[in-house]
C-alpha positions in Angstrom: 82.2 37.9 -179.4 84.7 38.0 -182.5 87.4 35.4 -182.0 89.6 37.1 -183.4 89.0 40.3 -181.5 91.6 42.1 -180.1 89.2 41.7 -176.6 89.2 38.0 -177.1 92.6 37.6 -177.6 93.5 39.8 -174.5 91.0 37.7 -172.7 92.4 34.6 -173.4 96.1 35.5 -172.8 95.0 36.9 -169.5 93.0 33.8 -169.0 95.9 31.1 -169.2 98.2 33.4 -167.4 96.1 33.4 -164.5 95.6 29.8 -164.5 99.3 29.5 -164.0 99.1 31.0 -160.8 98.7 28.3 -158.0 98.3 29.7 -154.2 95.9 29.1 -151.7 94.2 32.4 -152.0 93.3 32.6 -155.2 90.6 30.8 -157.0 92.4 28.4 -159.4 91.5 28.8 -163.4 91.3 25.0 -165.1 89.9 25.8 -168.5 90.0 29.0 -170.8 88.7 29.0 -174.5 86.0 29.6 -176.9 82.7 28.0 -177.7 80.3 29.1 -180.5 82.0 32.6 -180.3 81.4 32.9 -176.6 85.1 33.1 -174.7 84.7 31.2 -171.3 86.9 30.0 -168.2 86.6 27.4 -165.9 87.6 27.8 -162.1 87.4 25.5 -159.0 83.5 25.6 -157.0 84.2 27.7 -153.2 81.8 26.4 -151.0 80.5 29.6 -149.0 79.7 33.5 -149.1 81.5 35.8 -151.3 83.5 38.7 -149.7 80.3 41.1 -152.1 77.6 39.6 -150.2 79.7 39.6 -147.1 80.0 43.4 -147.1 76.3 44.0 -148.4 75.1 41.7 -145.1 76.2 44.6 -143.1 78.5 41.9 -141.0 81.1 44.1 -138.8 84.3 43.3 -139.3 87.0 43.6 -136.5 90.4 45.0 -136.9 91.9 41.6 -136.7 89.6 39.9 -139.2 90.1 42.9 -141.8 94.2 42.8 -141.2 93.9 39.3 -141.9 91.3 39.6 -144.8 94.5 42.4 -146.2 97.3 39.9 -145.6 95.9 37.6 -147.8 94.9 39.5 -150.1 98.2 41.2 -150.4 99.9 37.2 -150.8 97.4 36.4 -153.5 98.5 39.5 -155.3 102.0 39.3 -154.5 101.9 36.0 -155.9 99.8 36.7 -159.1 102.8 39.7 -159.5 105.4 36.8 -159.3 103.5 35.3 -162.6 103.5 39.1 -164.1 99.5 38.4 -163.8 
């Protein structure tokens, strides 16, 4: 990608705003920039299953586990909202 784009630029203005935003349920962002065109961003290694392949298992999830799957959720985002993220 361009750069100079105005794609890349969001991107990156996006990117170092959300690596700004520290809280335990959100992935943290270390690195954002460009390398031979090519925007990238760096973020921490989660050892385990993603919520995606979670769902696609066809795992049941009981009301408790999805009200607590939604509450901290809703903190990651309420957080990120703090950082106007």
């Amino acid at each position: 990608g361009d750069q100079s784009s105005p794609a890349s630029e969001r991107f990156r203005r996006e990117a170092r705003a959300s690596a700004m935003v520290r809280h335990v349920n959100i992935c943290p962002i270390f690195d954002v920039g460009t390398i031979d065109g090519v925007n990238f961003l760096s973020m921490a290694y989660i050892d385990g299953q993603s919520l995606a392949a979670t769902l696609e298992s066809g795992e049941e999830f009981s009301v408790p586990r999805c009200l607590h799957l939604i509450r901290r959720l809703a903190e990651a985002l309420q957080e990120a909202h703090h950082h106007d993220v």
